[in-house]
C-alpha positions, 0 to 999 in steps of 0.5 A, a space after each residue: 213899326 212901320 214896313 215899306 214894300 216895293 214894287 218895279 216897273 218899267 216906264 216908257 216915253 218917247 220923250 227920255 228917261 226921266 220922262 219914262 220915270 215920270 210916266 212909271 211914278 205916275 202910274 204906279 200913283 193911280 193905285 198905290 198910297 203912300 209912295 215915299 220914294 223911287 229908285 232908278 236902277 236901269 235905264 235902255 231904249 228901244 232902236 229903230 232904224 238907228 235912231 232911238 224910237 222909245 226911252 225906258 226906265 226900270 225904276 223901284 217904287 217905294 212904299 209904306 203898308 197901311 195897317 188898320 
């Protein structure tokens, strides 16, 4: 039997959001084992002098629970 937890993170970039979504995988990689999927659930930038100074992405990693 098998469980998968999740964990949500929010990823920043100045780049876009699937830049953002990148960076949110990448790091949640540098601690996690097992990553099997993420989901997008929300997306929004930060706005600075009408134009858009950061991209953000919440994103829901996925992943399964070792047991030994």
């Amino acid at each position: 039997m098998a469980v998968v937890k999740t964990i949500d993170l929010v990823g920043v970039s100045s780049k876009s959001w699937r830049d953002a979504a990148q960076e949110a995988l990448k790091e949640a990689a540098k601690s996690l084992r097992g990553i099997e999927a993420m989901d997008i659930l929300d997306t929004s930038c930060t706005v600075e002098d009408n134009e858009i100074s950061e991209y953000l992405t919440h994103v829901r990693i996925k992943f399964r629970i070792e047991r030994s």
